[in-house]
N, C-alpha and C positions, 0 to 999 in steps of 0.2 A: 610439124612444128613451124616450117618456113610458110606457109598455107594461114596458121594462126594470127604471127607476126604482122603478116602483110593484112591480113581479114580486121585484126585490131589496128591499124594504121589507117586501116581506111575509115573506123569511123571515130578517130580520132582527128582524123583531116574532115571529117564532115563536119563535127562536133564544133571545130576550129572555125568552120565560113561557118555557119549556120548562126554562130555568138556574133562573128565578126559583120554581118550583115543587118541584123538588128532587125527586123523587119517592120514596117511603120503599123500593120494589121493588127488590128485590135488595141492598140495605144494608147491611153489616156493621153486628152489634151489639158493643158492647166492652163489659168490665165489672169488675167486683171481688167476692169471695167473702169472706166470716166466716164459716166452722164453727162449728156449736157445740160442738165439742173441739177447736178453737182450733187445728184443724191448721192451717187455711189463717188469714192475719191479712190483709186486702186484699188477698190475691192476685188478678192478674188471671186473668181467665179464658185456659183454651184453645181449648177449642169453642164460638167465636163464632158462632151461628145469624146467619141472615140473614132479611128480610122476605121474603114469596113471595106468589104467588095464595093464596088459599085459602079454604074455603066452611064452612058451619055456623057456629054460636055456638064462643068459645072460654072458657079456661079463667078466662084474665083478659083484660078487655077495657079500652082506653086511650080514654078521650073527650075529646081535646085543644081540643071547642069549649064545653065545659062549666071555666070556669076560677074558682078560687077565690081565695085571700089572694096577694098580695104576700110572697114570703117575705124578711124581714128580716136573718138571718142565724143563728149556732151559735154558741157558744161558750163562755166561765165568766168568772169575775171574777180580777182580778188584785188581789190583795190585796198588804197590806207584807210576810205572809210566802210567797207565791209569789214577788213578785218576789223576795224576798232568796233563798230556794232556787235562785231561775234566774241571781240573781246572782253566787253562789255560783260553779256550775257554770262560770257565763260565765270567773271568774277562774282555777280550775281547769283548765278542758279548753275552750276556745274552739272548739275544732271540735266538742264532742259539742254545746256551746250553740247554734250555726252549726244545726246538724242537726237540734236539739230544733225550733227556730225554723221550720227549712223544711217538717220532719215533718208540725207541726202548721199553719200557719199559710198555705202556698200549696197549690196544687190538683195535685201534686206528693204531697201527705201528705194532710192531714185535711182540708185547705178554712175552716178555723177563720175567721170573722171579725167577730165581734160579743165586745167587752171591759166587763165592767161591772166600776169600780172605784170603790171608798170614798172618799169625802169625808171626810177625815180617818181618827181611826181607826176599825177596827171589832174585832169576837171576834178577827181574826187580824191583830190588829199588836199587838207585844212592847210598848208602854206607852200610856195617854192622850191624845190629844193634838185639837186642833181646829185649823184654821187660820186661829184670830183668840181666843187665850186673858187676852185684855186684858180683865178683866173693865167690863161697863159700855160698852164702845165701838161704841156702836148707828150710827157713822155706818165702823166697819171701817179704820178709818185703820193698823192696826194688820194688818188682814188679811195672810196671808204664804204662799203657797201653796205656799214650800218648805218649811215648816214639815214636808210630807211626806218620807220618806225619798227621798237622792237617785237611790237604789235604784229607787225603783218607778218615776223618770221614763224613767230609761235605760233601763229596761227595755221599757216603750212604746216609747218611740222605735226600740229594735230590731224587735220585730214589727211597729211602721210603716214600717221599712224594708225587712225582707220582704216584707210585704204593704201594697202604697199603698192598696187598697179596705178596710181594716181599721175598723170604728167605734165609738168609745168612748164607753158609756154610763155616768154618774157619778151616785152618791146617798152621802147623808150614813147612818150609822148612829146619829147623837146631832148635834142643834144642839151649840154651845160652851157647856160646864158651866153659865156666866151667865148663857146665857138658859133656863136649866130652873128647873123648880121646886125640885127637891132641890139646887141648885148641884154637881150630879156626872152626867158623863155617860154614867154607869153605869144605866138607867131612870130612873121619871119622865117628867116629862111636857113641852113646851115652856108657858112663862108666855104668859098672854093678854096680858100687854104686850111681849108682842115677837112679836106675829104677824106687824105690820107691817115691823119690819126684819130679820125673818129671809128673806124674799126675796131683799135687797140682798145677805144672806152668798152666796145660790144663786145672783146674777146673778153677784158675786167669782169665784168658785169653777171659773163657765164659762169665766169673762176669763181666769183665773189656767193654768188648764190648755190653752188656748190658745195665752196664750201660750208656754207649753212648745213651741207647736210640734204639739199631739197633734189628731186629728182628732174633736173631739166632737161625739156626733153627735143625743142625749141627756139628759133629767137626770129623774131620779125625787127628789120632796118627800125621802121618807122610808123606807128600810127596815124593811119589817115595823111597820107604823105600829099594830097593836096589841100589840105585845110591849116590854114594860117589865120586864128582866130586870135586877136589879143586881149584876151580876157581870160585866158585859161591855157595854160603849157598846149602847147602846138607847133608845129614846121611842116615847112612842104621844100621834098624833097624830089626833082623830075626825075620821070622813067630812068636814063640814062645814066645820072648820078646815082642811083639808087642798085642800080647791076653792078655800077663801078665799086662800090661798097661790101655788095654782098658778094664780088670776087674776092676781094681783098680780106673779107673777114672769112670767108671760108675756107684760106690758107692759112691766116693765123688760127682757124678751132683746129685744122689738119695737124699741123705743126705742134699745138699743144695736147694731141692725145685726145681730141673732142671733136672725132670724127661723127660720131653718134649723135652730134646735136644739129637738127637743120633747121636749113635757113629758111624762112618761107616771107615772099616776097607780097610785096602793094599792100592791103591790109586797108582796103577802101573800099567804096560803093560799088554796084554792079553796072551803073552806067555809063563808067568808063573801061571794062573789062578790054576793051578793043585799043583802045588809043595808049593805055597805061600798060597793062599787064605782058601782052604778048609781045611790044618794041624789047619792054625789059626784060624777059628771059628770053629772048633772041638775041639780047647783049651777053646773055651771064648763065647759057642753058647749063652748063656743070652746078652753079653756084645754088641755085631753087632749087626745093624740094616740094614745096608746094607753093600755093598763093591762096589767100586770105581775102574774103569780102566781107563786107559789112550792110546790112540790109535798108541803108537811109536815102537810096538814087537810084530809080533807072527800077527794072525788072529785073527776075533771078534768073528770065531766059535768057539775058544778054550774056549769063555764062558761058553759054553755047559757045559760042565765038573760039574762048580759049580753049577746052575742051578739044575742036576741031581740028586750031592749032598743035596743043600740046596734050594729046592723050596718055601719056603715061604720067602725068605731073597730076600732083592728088591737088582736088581745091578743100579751103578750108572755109567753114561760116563760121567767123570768129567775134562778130556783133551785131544784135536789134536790140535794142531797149524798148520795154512795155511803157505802155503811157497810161501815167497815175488817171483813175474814173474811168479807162476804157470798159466794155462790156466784156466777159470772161470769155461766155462761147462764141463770139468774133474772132476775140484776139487765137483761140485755140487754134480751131479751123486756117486761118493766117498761118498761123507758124507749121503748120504742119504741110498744108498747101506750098506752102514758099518756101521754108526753111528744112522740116527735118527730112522731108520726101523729094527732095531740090536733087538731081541728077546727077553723081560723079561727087558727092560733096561728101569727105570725110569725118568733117566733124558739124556739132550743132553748138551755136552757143548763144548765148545772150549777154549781156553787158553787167552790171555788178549781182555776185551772186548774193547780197545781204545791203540789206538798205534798215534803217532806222525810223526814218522819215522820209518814207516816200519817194524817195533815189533824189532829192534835193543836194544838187550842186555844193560842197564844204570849202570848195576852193573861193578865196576874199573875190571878190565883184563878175566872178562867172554868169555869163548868160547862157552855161550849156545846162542844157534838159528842160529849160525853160521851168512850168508846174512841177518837174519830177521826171525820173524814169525810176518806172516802178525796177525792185531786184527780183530776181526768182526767189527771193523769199525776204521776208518782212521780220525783223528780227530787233526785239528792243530788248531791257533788261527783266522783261518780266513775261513777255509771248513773245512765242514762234508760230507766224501766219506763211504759209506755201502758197504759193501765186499759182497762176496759171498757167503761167512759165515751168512750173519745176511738174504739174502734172502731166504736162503732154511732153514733153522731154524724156520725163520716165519712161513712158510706155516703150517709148525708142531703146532709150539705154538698157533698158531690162533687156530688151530683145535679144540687143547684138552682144550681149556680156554673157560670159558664162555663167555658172552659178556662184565659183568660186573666186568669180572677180578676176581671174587671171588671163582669160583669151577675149579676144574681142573679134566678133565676125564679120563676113562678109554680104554685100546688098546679094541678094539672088531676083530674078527674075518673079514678077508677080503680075495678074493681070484678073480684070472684075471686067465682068458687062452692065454694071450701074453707075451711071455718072454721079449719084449720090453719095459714093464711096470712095475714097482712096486707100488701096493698100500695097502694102509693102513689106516685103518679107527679108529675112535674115538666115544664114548658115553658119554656127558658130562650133566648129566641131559635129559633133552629130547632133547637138540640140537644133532644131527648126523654130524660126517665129514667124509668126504673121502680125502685122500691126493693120488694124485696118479705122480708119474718121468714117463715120457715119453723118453725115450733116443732113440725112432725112429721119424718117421714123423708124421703130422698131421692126428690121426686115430678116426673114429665117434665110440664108445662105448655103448652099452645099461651097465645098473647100474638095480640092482635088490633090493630091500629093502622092508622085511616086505609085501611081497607079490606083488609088483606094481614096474613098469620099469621106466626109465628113460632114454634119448638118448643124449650123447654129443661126441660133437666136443673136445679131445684135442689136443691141441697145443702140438708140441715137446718145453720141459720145463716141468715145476711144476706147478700142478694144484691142489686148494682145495676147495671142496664145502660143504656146511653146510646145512643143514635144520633140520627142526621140527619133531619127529615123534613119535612116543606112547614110553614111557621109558619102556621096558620090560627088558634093559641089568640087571638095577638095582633091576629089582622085582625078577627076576628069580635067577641071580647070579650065572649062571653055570660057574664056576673058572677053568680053564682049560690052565696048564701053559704049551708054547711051547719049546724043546729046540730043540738048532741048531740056524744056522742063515742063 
């Protein structure tokens, strides 16, 4: 009987690895195609390869125990004139809005899920506005956070109804007129006597959109904190002052139970990465959780720098804007080369997610975007047009997201011997991706993973495949951060 017991135990304990192992052999892989003639747009594949035996070096290789960043999320900012575009639509055609929503927003469409919006106004809202224009009122009594359109709340709250993992990262583009120097929150710069309560507006601001209800998850000092343009909400705020703020506000989120929201700091080009970024969380290393660049100066290898500095601190790409008549398969190749494939960098984003007209400037005598900045997607009361922005974004976000929307993964180690390709892999629980840009011709690949090959066809375009295979990224955890790009 004792002989029994123990002989059924054991292949119950075998029974137990053998499930928990998962084996990658024999696998189906699934996936999605972008051509770059745009024949295919996500299309899924048909000739799904499968893992098998197989011997020699391959073409590209997967190294799921070599794991890099936490990836944060994808996505663009919702401004007052996206949301009113989408508001728009919403009144017009509820079901093209319905659709626009699911398109982009669940793992079903694009996987979208990281929002950065304005604190009050910015280049794309139709007038000035702050939410506290009481001049003089340093203690906010006055603060009103509907002061925003009611437009851009309902309009969160729909994509957080689509999507419940959704998270919203918030920054100001100008303090309130009164506490600048020029009294306009057109440039200029904030006064040294309101360093100390302009925090209290950034602790408000977290309170206020809260309680909206909305999931913030976020909050950046300042927009482009050396750009002082007067023609459109802006201030430049230095390194220094800018640490001194986000100490000070990240004891007021501590103190109000909103330890969970972080601060991420500069929130500018990559060409001052050196001179901007690393004095200031050298002033305020508690207060950063990440740092924020924007793709309009310099190279995305000047990231380097920080990274070498501060390697445990996540960078975020939280702005490029498309330019209205660019060519499509350019601009793809770009964003993927520079932005979604950029080293060490958690999130992807681009600058308004809905444009009407062409990303045309709404704010009175603005010269920002000049012609346009296109939005990752084109969106008026009657069509919904997807840029080429939201299709090579996807590929990424499908990647790192689970299927359910709920966990988001991490970069793993990935390597090609064609310089025609760039690829990039994900570990998200025990789903596996590979993203790989083809910017040559249709080239057959073997793919290596966890010991067993696989052979595909890609299409010149963006390709992503998925599969099942034993989670070792996560058991082993060898952290190994790259810099350069």
């Amino acid at each position: 009987m004792m002989f029994f017991n123990e002989f059924s135990l054991f292949f119950v304990l075998v029974a137990c690895i053998i499930s928990w192992i998962q084996p990658v052999h024999g696998q189906a892989i699934s996936g999605i195609v972008t051509s770059s003639d745009q024949s295919q747009l996500l299309q899924a594949i048909t000739d799904a390869p499968t893992f098998a035996s197989g011997s020699g070096s391959a073409d590209i290789a997967i190294d799921e125990t070599t794991v890099y960043q936490q990836m944060v999320g994808f996505g663009g900012s919702i401004t007052d004139s996206a949301a009113l575009a989408m508001n728009n639509l919403k009144n017009a055609n509820s079901a093209a809005y319905n659709k626009l929503l699911k398109d982009s927003f669940t793992t079903e469409g694009a996987a979208l899920n990281y929002l950065r919006v304005p604190i009050g106004a910015s280049d794309f809202s139709s007038s000035s506005y702050s939410l506290d224009d009481t001049s003089g009122d340093t203690s906010f009594t006055s603060f009103n956070i509907s002061s925003a359109p009611a437009y851009l709340f309902s309009t969160l709250a729909d994509i957080y109804a689509v999507n419940p993992n959704v998270k919203i990262h918030i920054l100001p583009w100008s303090p309130p007129a009164w506490m600048k120097d020029g009294n306009t929150m057109n440039g200029g710069s904030l006064k040294s006597d309101m360093v100390s309560s302009y925090p209290t507006y950034l602790l408000k601001a977290v309170q206020g959109f809260k309680a909206k209800n909305l999931p913030i998850a976020a909050i950046s000092i300042q927009n482009e904190p050396q750009n002082s343009n007067p023609t459109y909400p802006s201030c430049t705020i230095d390194a220094s002052t800018q640490a001194t703020l986000a100490k000070s506000l990240r004891s007021l989120l501590d103190s109000n139970s909103l330890t969970d929201i972080k601060i991420i700091g500069y929130e500018h080009n990559w060409d001052d990465t050196s001179s901007y970024t690393i004095p200031m969380v050298d002033d305020a290393p508690n207060a950063f959780e990440g740092v924020a660049f924007h793709c309009y100066g310099g190279q995305v290898s000047e990231t380097a720098a920080f990274s070498a500095q501060f390697p445990d601190i996540p960078m975020y790409q939280t702005e490029c804007a498309g330019t209205t008549g660019s060519d499509w398969w350019t601009d793809v190749q770009w964003y993927v080369n520079n932005l979604w494939s950029a080293n060490n960098t958690a999130t992807g984003m681009m600058w308004i997610f809905a444009s009407a007209d062409n990303g045309i400037s709404p704010y009175p005598g603005s010269n920002s975007c000049g012609d346009g900045c296109r939005g990752i997607s084109t969106v008026t009361t009657s069509t919904v047009t997807f840029n080429q922005e939201y299709y090579s974004m996807a590929h990424f976000a499908r990647a790192f997201t689970s299927d359910d929307g709920s966990t988001l993964g991490k970069r793993i180690q990935a390597s090609g011997n064609d310089s025609t390709f760039n690829v990039v892999a994900y570990a998200t629980g025990d789903k596996y991706s590979l993203v790989v840009l083809n910017s040559g011709g249709s080239s057959q690949k073997s793919i290596s993973f966890q010991g067993k090959q696989a052979t595909f066809t890609f299409p010149s375009g963006l390709t992503t495949l998925s599969w099942t295979g034993s989670n070792t990224s996560t058991k082993r955890m060898i952290k190994k951060r790259r810099i350069g790009a």
